[in-house]
C-alpha positions as CSV (number, residue, x, y, z in Angstrom):
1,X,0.0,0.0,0.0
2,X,1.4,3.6,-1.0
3,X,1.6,6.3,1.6
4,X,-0.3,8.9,0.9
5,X,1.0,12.0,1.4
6,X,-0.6,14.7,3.4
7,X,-2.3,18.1,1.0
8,X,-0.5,21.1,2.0
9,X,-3.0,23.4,2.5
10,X,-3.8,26.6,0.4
11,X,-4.6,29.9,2.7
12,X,-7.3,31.3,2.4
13,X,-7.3,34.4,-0.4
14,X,-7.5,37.9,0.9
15,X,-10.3,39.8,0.2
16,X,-8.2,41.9,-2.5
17,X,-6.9,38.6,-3.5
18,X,-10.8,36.9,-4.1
19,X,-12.1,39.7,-5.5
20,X,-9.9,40.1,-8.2
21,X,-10.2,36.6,-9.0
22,X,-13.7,36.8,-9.3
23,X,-12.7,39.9,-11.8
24,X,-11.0,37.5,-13.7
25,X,-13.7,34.7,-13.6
26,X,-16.1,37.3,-15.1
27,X,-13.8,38.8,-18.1
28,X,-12.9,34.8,-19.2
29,X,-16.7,34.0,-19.1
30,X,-18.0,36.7,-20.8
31,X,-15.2,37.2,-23.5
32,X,-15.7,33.3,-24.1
33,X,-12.0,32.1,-23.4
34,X,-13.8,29.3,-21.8
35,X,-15.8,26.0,-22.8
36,X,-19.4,25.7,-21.6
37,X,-18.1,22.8,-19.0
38,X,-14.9,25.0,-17.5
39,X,-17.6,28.4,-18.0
40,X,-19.5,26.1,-15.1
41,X,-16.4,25.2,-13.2
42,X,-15.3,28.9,-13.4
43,X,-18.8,29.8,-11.8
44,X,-18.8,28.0,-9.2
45,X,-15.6,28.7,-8.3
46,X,-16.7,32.3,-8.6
47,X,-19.3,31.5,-5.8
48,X,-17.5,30.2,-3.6
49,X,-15.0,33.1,-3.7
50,X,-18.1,35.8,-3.1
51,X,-19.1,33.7,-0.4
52,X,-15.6,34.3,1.0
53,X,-15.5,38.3,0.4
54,X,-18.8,39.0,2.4
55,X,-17.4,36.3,5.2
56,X,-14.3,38.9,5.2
57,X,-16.8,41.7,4.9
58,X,-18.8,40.7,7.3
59,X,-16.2,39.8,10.2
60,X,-15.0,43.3,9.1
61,X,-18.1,45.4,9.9
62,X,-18.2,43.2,13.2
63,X,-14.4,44.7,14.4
64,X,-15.7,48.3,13.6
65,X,-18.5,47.3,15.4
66,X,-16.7,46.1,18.2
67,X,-14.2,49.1,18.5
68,X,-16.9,51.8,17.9
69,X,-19.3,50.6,20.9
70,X,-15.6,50.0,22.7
71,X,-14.8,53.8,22.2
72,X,-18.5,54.7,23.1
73,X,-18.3,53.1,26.2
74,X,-15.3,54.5,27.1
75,X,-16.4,58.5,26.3
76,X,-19.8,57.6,28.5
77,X,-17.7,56.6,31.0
78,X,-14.8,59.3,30.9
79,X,-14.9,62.4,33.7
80,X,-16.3,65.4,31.6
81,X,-13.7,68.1,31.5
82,X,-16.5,71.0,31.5
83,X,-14.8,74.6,32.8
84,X,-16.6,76.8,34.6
85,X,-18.9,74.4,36.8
């Protein structure tokens, strides 16, 4: 029996990295550089790389999320520095 060897990994694309992908998914199906069965294969790969962006997106709108109520929280709770009182 052979050993199989273990798949190195791929990381995951960057957001910059996906979406340009998916740039380059578009121009090769609509200029026709592909076959009908790659054109599919293309799509879905396509898909899955969207999916990936708002995943990014969405983690990132949670982090300025986070740090906005953070710095909100802070301000409520910081002496005011009113003169004159």
């Amino acid at each position: 029996m052979a050993d199989k060897k273990p798949k190195q990994e791929t990381p995951e694309p960057t957001f910059e990295e996906a979406l340009a992908e998916v740039e380059a998914i578009i121009e090769r199906i609509e200029t026709g550089q592909s076959g009908l069965e790659r054109s599919i294969g293309e799509y879905e790969k396509g898909v899955r790389l969207l999916a990936r962006c708002r995943g990014l997106l969405k983690d990132a709108e949670q982090r300025i999320e986070d740090v906005t109520g953070k710095l909100e929280a802070e301000a409520k709770a910081a002496p005011s520095s009113k003169k004159g009182d």
